[in-house]
ChimeraX commands (.cxc) that place a marker at each C-alpha (Angstrom):
marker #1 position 23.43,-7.26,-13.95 radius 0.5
marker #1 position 26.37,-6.31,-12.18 radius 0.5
marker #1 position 26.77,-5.99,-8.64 radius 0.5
marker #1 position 28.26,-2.49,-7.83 radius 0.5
marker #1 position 30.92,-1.25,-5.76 radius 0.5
marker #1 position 30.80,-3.02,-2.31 radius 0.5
marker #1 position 33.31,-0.66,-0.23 radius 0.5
marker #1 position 31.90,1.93,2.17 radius 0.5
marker #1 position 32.97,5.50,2.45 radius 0.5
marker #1 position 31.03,8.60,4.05 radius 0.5
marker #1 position 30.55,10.10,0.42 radius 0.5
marker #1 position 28.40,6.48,-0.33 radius 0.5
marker #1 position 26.36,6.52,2.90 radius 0.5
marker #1 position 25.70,10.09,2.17 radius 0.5
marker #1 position 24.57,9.48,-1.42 radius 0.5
marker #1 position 22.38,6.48,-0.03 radius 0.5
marker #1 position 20.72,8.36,2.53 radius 0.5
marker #1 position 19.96,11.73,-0.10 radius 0.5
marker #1 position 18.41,8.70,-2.23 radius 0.5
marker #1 position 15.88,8.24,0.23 radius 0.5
marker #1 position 17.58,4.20,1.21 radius 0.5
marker #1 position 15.37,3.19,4.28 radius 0.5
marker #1 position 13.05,5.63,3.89 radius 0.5
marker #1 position 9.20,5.27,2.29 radius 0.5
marker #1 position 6.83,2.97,3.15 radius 0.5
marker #1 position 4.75,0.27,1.25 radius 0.5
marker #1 position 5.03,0.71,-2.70 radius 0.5
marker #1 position 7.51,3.78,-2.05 radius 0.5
marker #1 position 10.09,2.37,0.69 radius 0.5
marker #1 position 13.56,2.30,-0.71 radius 0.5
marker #1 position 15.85,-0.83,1.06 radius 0.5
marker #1 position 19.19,-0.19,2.62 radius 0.5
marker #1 position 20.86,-3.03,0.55 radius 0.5
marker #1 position 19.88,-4.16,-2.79 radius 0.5
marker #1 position 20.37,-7.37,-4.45 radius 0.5
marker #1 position 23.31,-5.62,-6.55 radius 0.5
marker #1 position 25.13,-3.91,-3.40 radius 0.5
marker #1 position 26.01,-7.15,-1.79 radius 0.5
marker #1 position 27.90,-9.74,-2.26 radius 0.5
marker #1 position 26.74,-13.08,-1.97 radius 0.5
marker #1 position 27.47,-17.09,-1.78 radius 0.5
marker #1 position 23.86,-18.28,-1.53 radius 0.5
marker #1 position 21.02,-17.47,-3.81 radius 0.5
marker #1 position 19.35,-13.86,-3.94 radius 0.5
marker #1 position 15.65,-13.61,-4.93 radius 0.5
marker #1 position 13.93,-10.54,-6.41 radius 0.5
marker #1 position 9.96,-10.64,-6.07 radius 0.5
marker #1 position 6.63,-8.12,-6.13 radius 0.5
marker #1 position 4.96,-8.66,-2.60 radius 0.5
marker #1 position 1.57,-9.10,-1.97 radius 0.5
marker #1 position 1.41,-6.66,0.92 radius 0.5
marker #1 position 3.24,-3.87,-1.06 radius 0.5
marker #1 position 3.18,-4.00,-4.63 radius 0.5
marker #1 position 6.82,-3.03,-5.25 radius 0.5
marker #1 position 9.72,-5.33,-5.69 radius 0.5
marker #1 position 11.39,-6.81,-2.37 radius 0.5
marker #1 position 15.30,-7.35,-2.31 radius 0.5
marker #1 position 15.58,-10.51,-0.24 radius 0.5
marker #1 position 19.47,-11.67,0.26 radius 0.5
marker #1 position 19.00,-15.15,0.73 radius 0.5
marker #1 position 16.93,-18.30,0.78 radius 0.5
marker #1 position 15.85,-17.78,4.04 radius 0.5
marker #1 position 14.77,-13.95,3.97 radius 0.5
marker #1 position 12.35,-15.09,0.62 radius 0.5
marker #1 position 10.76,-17.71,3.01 radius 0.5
marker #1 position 10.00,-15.73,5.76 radius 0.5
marker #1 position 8.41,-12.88,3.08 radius 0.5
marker #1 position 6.31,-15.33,1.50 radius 0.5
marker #1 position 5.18,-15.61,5.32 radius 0.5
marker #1 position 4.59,-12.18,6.17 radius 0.5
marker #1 position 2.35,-11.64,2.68 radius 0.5
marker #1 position 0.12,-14.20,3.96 radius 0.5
marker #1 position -0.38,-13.03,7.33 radius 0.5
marker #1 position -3.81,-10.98,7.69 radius 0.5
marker #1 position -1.94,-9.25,10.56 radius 0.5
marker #1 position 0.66,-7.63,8.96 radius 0.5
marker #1 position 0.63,-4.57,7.05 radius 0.5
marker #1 position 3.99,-3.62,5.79 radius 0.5
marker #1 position 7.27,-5.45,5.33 radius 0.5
marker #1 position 10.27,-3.42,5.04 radius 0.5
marker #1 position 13.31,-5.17,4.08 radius 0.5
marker #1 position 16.92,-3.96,4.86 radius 0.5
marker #1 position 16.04,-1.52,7.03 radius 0.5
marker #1 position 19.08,0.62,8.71 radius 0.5
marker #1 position 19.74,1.27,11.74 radius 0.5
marker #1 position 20.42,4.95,13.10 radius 0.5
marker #1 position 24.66,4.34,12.91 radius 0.5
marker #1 position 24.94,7.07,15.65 radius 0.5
marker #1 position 22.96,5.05,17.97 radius 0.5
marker #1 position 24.54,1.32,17.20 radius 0.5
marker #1 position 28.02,3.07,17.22 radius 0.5
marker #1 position 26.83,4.52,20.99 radius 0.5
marker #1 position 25.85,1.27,21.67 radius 0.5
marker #1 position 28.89,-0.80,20.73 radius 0.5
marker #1 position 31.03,1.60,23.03 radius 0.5
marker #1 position 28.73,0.97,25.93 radius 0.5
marker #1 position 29.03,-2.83,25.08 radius 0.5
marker #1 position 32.73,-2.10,24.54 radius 0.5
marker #1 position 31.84,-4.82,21.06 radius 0.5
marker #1 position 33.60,-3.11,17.49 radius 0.5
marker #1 position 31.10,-1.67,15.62 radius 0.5
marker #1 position 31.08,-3.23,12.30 radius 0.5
marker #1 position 33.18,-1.20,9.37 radius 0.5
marker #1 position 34.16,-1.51,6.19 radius 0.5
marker #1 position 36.83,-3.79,5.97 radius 0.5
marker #1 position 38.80,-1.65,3.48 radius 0.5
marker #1 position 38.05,1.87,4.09 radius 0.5
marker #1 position 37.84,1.02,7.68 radius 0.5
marker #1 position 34.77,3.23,7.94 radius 0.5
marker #1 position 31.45,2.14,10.05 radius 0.5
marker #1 position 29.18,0.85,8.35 radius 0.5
marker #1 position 25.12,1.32,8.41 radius 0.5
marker #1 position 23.97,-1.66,10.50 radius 0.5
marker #1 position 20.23,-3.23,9.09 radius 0.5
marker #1 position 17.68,-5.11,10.47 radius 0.5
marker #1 position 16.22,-7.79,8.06 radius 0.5
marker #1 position 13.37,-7.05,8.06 radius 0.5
marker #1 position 10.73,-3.95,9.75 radius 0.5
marker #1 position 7.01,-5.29,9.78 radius 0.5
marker #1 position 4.38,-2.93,10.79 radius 0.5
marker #1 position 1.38,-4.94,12.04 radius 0.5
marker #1 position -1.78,-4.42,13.67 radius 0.5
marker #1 position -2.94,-5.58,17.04 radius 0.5
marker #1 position -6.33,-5.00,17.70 radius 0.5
marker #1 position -6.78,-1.23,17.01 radius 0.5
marker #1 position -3.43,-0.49,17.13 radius 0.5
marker #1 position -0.32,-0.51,14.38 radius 0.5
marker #1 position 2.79,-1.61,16.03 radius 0.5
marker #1 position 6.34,-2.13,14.92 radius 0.5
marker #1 position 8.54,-5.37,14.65 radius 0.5
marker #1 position 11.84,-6.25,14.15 radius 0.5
marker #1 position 13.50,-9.36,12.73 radius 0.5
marker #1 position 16.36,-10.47,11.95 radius 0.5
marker #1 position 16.87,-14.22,10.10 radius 0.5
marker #1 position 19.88,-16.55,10.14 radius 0.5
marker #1 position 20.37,-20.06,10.05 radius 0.5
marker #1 position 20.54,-21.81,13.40 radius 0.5
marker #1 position 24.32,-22.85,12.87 radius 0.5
marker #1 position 25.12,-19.85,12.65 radius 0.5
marker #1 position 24.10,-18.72,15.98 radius 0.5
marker #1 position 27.43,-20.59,17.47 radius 0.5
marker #1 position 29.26,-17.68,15.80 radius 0.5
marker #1 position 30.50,-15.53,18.47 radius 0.5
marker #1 position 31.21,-12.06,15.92 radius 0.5
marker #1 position 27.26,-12.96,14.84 radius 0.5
marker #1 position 26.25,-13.12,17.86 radius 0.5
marker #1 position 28.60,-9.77,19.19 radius 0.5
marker #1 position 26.10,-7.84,15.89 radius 0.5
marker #1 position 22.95,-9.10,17.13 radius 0.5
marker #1 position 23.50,-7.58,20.69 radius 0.5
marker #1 position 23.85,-4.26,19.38 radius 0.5
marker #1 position 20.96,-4.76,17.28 radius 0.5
marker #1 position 18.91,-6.13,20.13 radius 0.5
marker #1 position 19.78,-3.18,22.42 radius 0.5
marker #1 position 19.15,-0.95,19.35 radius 0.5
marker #1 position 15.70,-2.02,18.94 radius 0.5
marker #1 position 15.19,-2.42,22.81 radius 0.5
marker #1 position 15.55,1.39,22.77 radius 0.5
marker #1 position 12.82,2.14,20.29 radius 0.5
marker #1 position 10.70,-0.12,22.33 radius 0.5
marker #1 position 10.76,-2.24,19.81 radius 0.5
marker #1 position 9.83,-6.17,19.53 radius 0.5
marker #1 position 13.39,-7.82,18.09 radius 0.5
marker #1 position 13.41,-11.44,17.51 radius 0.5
marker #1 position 15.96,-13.84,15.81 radius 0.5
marker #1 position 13.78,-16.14,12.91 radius 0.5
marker #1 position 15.67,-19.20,12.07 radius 0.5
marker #1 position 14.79,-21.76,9.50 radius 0.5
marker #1 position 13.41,-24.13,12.10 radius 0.5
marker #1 position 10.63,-21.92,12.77 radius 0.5
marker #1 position 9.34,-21.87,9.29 radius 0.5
marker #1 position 6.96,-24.83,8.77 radius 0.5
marker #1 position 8.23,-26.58,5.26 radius 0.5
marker #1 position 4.98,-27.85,4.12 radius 0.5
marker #1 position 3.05,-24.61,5.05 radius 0.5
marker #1 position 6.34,-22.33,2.98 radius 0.5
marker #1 position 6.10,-25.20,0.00 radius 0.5
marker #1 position 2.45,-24.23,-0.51 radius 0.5
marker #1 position 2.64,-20.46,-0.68 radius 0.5
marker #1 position 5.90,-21.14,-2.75 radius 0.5
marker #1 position 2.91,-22.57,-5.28 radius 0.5
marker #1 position 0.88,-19.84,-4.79 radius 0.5
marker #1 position 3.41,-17.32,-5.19 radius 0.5
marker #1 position 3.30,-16.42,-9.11 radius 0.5
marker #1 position -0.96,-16.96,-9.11 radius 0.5
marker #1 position -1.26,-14.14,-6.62 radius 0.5
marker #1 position -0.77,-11.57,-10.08 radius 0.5
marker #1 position -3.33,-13.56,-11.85 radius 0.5
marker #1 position -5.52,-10.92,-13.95 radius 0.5
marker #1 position -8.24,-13.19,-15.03 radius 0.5
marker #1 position -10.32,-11.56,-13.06 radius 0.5
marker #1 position -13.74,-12.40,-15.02 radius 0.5
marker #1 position -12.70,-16.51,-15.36 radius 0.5
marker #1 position -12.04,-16.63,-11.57 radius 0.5
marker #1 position -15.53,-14.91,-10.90 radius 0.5
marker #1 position -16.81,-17.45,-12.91 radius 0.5
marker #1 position -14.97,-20.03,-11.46 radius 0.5
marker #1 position -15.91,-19.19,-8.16 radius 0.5
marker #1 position -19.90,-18.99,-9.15 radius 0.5
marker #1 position -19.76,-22.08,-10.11 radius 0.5
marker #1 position -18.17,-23.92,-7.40 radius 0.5
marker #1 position -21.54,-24.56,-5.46 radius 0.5
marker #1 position -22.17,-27.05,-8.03 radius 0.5
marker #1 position -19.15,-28.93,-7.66 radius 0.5
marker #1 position -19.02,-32.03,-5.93 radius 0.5
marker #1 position -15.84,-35.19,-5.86 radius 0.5
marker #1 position -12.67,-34.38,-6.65 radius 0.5
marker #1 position -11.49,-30.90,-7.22 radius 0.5
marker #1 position -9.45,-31.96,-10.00 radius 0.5
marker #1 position -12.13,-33.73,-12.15 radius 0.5
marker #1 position -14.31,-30.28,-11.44 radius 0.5
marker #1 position -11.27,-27.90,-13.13 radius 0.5
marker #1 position -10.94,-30.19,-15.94 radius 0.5
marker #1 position -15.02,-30.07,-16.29 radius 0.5
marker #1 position -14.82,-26.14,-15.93 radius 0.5
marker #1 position -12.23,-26.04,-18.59 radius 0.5
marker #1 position -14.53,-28.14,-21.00 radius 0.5
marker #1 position -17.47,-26.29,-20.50 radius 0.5
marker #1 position -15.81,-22.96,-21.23 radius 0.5
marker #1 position -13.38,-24.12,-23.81 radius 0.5
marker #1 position -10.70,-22.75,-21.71 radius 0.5
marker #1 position -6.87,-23.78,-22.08 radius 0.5
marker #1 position -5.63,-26.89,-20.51 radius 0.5
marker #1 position -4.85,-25.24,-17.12 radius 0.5
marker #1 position -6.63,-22.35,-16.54 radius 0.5
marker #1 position -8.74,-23.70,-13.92 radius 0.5
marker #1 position -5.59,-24.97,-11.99 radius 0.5
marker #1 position -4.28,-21.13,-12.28 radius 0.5
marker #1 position -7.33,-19.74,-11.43 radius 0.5
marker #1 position -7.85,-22.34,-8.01 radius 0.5
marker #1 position -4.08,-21.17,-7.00 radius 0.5
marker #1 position -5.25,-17.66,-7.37 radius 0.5
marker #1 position -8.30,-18.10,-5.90 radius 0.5
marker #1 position -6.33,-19.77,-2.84 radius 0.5
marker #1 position -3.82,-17.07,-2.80 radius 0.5
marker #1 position -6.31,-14.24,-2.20 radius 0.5
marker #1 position -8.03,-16.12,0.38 radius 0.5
marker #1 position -11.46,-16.31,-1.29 radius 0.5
marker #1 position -11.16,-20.33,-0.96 radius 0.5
marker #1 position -9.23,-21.85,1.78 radius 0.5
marker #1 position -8.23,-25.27,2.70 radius 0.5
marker #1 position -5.68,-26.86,5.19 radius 0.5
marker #1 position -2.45,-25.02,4.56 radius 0.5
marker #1 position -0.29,-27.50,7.20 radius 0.5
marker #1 position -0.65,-30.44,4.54 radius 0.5
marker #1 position 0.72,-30.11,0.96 radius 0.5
marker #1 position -1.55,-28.63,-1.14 radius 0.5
marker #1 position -3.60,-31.48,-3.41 radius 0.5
marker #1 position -5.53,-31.29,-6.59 radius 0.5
marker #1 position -7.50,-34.22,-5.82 radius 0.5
marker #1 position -8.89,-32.60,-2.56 radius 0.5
marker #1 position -12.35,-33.59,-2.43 radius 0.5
marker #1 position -14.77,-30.22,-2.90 radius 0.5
marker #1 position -15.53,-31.05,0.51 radius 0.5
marker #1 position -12.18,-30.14,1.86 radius 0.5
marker #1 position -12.10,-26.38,0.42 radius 0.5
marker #1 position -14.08,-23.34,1.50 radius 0.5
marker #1 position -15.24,-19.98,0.77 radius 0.5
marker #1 position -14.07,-17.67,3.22 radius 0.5
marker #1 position -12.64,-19.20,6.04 radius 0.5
marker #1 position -10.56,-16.72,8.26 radius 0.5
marker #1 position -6.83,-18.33,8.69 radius 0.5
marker #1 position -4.97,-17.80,12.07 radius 0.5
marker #1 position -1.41,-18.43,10.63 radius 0.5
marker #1 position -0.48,-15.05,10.72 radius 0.5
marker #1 position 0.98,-13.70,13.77 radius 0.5
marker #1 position 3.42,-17.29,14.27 radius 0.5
marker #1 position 5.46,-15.71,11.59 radius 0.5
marker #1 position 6.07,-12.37,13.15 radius 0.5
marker link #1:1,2 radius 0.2
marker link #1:2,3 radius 0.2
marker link #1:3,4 radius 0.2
marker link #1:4,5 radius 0.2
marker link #1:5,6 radius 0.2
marker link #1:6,7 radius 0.2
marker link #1:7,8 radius 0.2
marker link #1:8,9 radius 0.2
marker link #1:9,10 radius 0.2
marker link #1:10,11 radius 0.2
marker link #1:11,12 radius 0.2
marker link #1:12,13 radius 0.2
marker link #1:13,14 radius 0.2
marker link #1:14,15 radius 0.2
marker link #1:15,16 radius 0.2
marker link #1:16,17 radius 0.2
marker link #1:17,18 radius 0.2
marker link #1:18,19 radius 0.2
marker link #1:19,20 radius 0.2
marker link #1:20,21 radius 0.2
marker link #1:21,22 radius 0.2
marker link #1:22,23 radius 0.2
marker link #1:23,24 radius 0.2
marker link #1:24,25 radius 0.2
marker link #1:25,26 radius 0.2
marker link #1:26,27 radius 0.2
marker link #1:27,28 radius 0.2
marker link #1:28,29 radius 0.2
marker link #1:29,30 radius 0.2
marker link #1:30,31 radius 0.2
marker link #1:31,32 radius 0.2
marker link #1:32,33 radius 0.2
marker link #1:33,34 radius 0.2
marker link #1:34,35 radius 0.2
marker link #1:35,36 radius 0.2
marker link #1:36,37 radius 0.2
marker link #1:37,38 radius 0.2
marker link #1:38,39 radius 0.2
marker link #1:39,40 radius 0.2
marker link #1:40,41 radius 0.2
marker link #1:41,42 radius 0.2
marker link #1:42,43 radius 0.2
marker link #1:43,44 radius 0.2
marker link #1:44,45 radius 0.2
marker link #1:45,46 radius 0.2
marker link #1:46,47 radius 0.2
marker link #1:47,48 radius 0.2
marker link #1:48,49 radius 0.2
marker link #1:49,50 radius 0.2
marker link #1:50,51 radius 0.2
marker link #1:51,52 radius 0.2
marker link #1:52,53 radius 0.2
marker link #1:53,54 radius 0.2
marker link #1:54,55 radius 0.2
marker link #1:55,56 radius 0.2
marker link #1:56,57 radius 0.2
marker link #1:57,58 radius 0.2
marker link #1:58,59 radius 0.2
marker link #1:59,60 radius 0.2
marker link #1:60,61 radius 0.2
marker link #1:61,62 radius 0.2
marker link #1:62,63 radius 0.2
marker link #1:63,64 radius 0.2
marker link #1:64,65 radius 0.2
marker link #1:65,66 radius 0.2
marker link #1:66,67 radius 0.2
marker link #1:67,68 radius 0.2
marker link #1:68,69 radius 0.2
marker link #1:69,70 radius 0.2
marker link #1:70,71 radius 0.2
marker link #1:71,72 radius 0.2
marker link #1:72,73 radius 0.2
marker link #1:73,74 radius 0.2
marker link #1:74,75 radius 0.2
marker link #1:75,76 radius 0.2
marker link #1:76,77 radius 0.2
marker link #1:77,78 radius 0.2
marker link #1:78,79 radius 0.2
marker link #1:79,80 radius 0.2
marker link #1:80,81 radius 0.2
marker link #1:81,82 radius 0.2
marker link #1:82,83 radius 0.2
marker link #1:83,84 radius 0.2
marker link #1:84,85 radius 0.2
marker link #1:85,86 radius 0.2
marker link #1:86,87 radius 0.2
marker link #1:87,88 radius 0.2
marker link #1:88,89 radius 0.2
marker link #1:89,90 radius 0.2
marker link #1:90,91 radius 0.2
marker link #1:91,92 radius 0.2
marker link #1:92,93 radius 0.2
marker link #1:93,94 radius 0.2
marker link #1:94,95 radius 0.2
marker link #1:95,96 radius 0.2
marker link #1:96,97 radius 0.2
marker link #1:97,98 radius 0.2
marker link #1:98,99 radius 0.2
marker link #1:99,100 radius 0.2
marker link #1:100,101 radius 0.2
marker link #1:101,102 radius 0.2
marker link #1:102,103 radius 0.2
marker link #1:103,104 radius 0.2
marker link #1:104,105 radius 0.2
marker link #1:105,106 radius 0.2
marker link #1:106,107 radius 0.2
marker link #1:107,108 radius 0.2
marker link #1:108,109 radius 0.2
marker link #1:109,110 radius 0.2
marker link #1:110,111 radius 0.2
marker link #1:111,112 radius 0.2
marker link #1:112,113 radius 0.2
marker link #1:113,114 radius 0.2
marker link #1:114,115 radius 0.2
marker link #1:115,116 radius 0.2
marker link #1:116,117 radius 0.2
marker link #1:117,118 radius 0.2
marker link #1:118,119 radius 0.2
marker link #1:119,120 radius 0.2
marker link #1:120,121 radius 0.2
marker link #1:121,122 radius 0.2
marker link #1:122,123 radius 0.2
marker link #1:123,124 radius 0.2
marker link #1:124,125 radius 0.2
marker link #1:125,126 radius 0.2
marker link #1:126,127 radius 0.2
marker link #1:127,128 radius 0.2
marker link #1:128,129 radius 0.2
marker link #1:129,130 radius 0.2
marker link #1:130,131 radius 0.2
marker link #1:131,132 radius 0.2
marker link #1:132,133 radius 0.2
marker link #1:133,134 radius 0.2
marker link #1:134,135 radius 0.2
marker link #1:135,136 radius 0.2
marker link #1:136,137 radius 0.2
marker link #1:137,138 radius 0.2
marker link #1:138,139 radius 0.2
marker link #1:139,140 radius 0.2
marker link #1:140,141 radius 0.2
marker link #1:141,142 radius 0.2
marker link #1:142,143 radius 0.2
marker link #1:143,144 radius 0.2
marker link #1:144,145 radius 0.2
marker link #1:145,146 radius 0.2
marker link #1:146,147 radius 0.2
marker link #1:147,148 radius 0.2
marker link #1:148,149 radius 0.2
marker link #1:149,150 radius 0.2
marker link #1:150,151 radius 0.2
marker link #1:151,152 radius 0.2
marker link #1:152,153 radius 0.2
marker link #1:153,154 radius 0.2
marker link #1:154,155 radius 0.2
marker link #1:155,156 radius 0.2
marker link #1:156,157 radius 0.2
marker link #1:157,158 radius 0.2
marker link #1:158,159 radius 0.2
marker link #1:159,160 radius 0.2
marker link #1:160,161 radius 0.2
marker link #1:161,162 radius 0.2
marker link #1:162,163 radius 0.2
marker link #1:163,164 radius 0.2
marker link #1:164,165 radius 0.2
marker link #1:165,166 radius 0.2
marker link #1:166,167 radius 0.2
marker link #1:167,168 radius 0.2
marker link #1:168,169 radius 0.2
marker link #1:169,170 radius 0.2
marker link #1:170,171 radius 0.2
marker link #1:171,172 radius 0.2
marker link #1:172,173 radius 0.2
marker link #1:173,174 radius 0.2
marker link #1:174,175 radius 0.2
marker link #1:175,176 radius 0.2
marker link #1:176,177 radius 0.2
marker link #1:177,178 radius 0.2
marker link #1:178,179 radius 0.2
marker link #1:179,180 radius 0.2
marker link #1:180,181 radius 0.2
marker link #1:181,182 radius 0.2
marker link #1:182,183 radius 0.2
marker link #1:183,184 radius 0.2
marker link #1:184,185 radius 0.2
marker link #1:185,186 radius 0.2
marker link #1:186,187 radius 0.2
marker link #1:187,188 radius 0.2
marker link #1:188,189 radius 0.2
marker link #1:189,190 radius 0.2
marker link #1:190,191 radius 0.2
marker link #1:191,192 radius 0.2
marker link #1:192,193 radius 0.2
marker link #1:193,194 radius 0.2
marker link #1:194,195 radius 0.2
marker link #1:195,196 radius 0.2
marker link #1:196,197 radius 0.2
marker link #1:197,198 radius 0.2
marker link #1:198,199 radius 0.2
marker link #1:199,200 radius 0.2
marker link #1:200,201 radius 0.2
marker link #1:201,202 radius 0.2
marker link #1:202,203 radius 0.2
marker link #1:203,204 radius 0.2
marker link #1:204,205 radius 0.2
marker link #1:205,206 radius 0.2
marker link #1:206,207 radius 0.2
marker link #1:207,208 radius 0.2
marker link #1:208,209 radius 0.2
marker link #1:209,210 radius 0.2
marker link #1:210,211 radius 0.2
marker link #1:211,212 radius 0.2
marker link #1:212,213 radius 0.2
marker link #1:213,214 radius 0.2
marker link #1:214,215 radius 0.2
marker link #1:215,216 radius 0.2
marker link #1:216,217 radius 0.2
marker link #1:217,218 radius 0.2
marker link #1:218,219 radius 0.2
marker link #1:219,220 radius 0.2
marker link #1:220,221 radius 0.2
marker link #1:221,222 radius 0.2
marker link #1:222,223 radius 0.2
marker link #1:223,224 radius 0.2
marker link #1:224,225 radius 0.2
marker link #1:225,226 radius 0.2
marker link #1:226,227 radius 0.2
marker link #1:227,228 radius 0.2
marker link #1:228,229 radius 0.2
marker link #1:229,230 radius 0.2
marker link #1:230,231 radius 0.2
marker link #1:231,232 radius 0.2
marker link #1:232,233 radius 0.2
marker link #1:233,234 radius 0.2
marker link #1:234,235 radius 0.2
marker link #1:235,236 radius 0.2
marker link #1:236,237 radius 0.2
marker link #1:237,238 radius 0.2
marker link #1:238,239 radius 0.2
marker link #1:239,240 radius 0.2
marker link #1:240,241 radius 0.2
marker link #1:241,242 radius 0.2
marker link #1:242,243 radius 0.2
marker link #1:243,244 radius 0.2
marker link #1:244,245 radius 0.2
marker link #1:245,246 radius 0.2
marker link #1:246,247 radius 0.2
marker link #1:247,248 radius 0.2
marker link #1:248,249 radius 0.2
marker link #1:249,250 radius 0.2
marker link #1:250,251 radius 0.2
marker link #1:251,252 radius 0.2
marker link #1:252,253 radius 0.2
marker link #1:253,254 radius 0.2
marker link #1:254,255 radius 0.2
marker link #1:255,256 radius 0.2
marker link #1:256,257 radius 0.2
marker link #1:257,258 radius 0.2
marker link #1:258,259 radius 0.2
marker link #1:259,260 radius 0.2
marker link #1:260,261 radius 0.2
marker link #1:261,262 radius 0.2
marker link #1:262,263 radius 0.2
marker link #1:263,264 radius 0.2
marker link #1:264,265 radius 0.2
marker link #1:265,266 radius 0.2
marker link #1:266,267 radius 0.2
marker link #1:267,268 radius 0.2
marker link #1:268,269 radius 0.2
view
């Protein structure tokens, strides 16, 4: 698909805002930015999240990692990508910082500045907001970056909002390689096989592996459906096992539980 027009003029920022960009929340939030409004070098991902059910435009590598994250974590409730900032405020704030205000290199005009990413998440009883923003740690020596992210972190700072700067060094490779194989099994609508699949697994014992290829054969189920349906199973949290170590069919039964509460979530917020 093509990407569209990249300039900025008031008549586009007015058409964006009457199309309700930024606005909505879980299946009905509408991003800033799309995958087709910006130009880019690196990869761009398009994917249905867990959390929200609607497709999530992520603009790199990096912003895909830290959503597979956030759809894991029990704590958080709603991930809003590309989310713009009020460009009154930011263009206040730039003049009190006496930092240009971003604009359109073309048209000159200012641009909508937007936060990566708006989680809501609970704490306790209550629903609170978080901002973050992710970029790669080398390029945090960029002084025009780093000019951005003050106005940012003042903007937030004023909604009394939690802003933090997520680099790729936070992430935990091992722990983003597994959900990364859990991704796709999430959608799994097999919903009968896993049931069975799980009321079986009491009788397991060994190696997992040897017990999926058993299930398959007892069933006459397709050569792996009984990996799909343990990925799904993992994915939804109704088994768990040690998501720090790479994820490995030959786990002994031993290893893997029903129902374990994880505590990974709020590390990635």
């Amino acid at each position: 698909m093509p990407k569209r027009q990249t300039g900025w003029t008031e008549a586009k920022i007015s058409r964006y805002i009457k199309e309700g960009r930024g606005q909505g929340e879980l299946a009905l939030y509408k991003p800033w930015l799309t995958i087709q409004d910006v130009p880019s070098s690196g990869r761009v991902h398009r994917t249905i999240g867990w959390k929200t059910g609607r497709e999530h435009h992520l603009l790199s590598d990096l912003e895909f990692n830290y959503l597979c994250m956030c759809d894991w974590a029990d704590d958080v409730i709603d991930i809003r990508e590309q989310f713009p900032l009020d460009r009154d405020a930011t263009f206040q704030i730039a003049e009190e910082l006496e930092i240009q205000h971003p604009k359109d290199s073309k048209t000159s005009t200012p641009i909508v500045m937007t936060t990566d990413f708006l989680l809501s998440v609970r704490e306790g009883n209550n629903l609170i907001y978080k901002a973050r923003t992710l970029k790669l740690a080398e390029d945090l020596n960029n002084t025009r970056i780093i000019e951005k992210f003050e106005i940012e972190k003042l903007y937030w700072e004023r909604q009394g909002i939690d802003w933090v700067i997520v680099t790729e060094e936070e992430l935990s490779k091992v722990f983003l390689n597994n959900l990364k194989f859990l991704r796709d099994a999430f959608y799994l609508e097999e919903h009968q096989q896993l049931e069975l699949l799980l009321s079986e697994w009491c009788g397991f014992e060994g190696k997992l592996l040897d017990n999926l290829k058993a299930f398959e054969r007892k069933y006459n189920f397709d050569t792996g459906t009984s990996i799909s349906l343990y990925k799904s199973a993992l994915a939804k949290k109704l088994l768990t096992v040690n998501m720090n170590r790479k994820i490995d069919l030959n786990e002994s039964i031993e290893n893997i539980k029903f129902l374990i509460h994880h505590d990974a979530s709020a590390r990635w917020a």
